[in-house]
C-alpha positions in Angstrom: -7.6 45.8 -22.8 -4.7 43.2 -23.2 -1.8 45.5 -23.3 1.0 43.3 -24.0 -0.9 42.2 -28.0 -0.6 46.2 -28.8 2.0 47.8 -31.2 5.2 48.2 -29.3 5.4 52.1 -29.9 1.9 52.3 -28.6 2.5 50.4 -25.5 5.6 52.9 -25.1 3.1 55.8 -25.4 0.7 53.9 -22.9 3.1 53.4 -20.4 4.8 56.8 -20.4 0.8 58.5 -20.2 -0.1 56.5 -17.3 2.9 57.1 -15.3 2.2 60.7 -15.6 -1.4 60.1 -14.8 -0.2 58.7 -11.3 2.2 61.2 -11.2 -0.6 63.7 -10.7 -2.8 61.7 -9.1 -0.1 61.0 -6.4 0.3 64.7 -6.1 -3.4 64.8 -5.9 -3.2 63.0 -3.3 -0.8 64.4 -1.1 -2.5 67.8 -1.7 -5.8 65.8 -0.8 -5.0 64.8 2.6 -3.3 67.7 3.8 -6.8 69.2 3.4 -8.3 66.6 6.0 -8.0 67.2 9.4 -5.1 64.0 10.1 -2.6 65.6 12.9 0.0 62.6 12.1 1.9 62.8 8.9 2.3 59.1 9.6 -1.3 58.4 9.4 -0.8 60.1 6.0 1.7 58.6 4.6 0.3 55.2 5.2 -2.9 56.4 3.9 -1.5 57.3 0.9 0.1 54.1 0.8 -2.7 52.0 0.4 -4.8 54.8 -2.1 -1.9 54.5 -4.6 -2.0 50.7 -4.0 -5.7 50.6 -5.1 -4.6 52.2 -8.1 -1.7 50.3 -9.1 -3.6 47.6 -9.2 -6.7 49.1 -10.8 -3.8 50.2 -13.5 -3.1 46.0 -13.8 -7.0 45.1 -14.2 -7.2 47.8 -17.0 -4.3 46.9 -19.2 -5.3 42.8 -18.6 -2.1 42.5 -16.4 -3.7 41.3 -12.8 -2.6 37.6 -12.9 -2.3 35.2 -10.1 1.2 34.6 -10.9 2.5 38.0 -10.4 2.0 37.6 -6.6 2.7 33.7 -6.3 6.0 32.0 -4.6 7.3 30.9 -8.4 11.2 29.9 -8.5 11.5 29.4 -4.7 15.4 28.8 -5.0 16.1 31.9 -7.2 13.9 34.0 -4.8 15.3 33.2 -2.1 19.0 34.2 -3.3 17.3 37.3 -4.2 16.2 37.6 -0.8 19.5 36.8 0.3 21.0 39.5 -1.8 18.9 42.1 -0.3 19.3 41.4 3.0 22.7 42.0 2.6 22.5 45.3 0.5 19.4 46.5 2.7 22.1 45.8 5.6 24.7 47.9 3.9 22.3 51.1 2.8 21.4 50.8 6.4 25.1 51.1 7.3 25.5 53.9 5.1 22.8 55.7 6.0 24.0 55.8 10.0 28.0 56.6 9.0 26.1 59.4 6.6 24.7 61.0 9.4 26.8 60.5 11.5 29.4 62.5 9.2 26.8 65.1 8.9 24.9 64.7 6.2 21.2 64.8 5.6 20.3 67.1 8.4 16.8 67.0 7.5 16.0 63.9 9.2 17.1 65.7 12.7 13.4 66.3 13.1 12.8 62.4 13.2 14.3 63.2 16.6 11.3 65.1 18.1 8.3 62.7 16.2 5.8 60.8 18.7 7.1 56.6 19.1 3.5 56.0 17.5 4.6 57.8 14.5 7.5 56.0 14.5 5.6 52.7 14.5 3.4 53.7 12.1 5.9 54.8 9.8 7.8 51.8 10.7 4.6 49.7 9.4 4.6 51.7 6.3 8.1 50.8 5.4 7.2 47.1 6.6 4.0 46.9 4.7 3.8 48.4 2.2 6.3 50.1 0.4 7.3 47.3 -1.8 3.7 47.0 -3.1 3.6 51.2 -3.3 5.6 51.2 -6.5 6.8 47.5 -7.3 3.6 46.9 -8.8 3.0 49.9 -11.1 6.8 50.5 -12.1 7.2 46.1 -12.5 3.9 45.0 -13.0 2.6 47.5 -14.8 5.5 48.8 -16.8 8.1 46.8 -17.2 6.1 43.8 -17.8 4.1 45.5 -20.6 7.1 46.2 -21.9 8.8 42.7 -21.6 7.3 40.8 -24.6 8.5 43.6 -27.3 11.7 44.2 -25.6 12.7 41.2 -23.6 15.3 42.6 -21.0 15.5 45.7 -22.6 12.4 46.8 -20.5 14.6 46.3 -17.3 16.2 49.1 -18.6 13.6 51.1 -20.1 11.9 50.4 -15.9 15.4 52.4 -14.9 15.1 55.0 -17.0 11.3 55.6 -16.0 11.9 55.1 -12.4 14.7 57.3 -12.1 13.2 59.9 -13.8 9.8 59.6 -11.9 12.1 60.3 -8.5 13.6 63.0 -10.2 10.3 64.9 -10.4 10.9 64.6 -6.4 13.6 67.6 -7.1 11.3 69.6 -9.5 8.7 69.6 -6.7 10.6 70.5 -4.2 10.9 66.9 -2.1 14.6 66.3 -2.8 17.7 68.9 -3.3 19.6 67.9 -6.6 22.4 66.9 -4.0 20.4 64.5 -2.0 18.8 63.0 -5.2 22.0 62.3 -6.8 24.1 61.2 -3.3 21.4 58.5 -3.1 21.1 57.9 -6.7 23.5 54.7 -6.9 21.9 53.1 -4.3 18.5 53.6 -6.0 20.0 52.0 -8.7 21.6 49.6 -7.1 18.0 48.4 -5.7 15.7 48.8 -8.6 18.4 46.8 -10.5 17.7 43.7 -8.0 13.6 44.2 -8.0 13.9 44.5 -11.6 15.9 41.1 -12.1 13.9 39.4 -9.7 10.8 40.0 -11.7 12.6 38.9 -14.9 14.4 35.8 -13.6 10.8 34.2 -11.3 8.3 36.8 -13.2 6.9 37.2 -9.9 6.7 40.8 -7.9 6.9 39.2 -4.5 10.5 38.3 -3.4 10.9 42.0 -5.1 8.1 43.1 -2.3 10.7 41.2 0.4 13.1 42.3 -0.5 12.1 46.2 -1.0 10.3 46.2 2.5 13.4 44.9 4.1 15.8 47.8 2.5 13.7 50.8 3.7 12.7 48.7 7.3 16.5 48.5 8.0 17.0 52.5 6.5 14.5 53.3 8.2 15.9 52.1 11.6 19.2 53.1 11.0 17.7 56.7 10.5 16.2 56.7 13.6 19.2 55.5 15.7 21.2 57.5 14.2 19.4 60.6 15.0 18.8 59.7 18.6 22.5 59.1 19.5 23.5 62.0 22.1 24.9 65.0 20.1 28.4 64.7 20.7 28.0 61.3 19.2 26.4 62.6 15.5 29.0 65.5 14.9 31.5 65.0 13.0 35.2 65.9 14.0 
């Protein structure tokens, strides 16, 4: 199926029904492997990782969306600003994210503390790997650029709307509080604002891929030096 010579409405009604279907087969999935016997929640999460890869691009192959082009080095000069640009907003969430808990905030992460330096790594490799490809190409490749030929940039924003609202289910499930969802909420934005320009400007995922890797690597980091600094360090005055 070619998904981009449908009606507009139903490639609307496509794309909203198969992001609920990975919706709950990503819950599926969690639910899935806490069943198996894996002692390292890293090992799941990177498991995970590469199942809901398999699907994002079985998703592309369904719809006639998997194309060479959407994973070649197109526009090198306008990819590489974009790189640019997120190397220096992946450098500021990082920033953030220490001087956040370092204030205080976002407590939960205190138990990143205690975690094994192979779960570190392998969550480190996660971030590094694949978290890019983990949603870039379902929410991009899949629905934004179904959506691109009927609405032209319009489906950068109607790839907001969907994304934001997909992360919201995080609260409805219990993932996220309402207050962390919405104190990270403009730098969500922020990002899938830049992945979603760099597939319109090169209508290519992978500088997106870059630059989305590098954003959670440097979080990720700054997480975990942040909660390994001495106590006295961490609390705020």
């Amino acid at each position: 199926m070619d998904i981009i010579n449908l009606n507009p409405i139903l490639i609307g009604l496509l794309v909203l029904l198969v992001t609920l279907t990975r919706y709950g087969f990503e819950r599926m999935v969690s639910h899935a492997l806490k069943l198996i016997p894996i002692e390292r929640t890293s090992v799941q999460l990177f498991v995970k990782g590469l199942i809901l890869i398999v699907f994002n691009i079985a998703v592309l192959a369904l719809f006639g969306l998997l194309k060479g082009e959407l994973f070649a080095f197109t526009e090198p000069k306008k990819g590489m600003i974009i790189v640019a640009i997120g190397l220096g907003l992946g450098i500021t969430t990082a920033l953030l994210s220490l001087l956040a808990i370092k204030a205080g905030f976002g407590s939960g992460y205190n138990s990143l503390a205690s975690v094994s330096s192979l779960d570190k790594r392998i969550t480190l490799a996660t971030f590094m790997l694949l978290a890019g490809s983990i949603e870039d190409i379902f929410f991009i490749g899949f629905a934004q650029n179904s959506l691109t030929p009927s609405l032209g940039w319009g489906a950068m924003i109607s790839y907001l709307v969907l994304f934001i609202v997909y992360h919201y289910a995080n609260v409805i499930s219990g993932i996220e509080t309402k207050k962390e969802f919405f104190g990270i909420l403009p730098i969500r934005l922020i990002v899938a604002l830049l992945l979603s320009l760099s597939f319109y400007l090169t209508k290519t995922l992978v500088y997106g891929f870059i630059v989305h890797n590098l954003i959670d690597t440097l979080s990720y980091l700054a997480v975990l030096y942040a909660v390994n600094l001495p106590q006295k360090q961490i609390t705020p005055s």
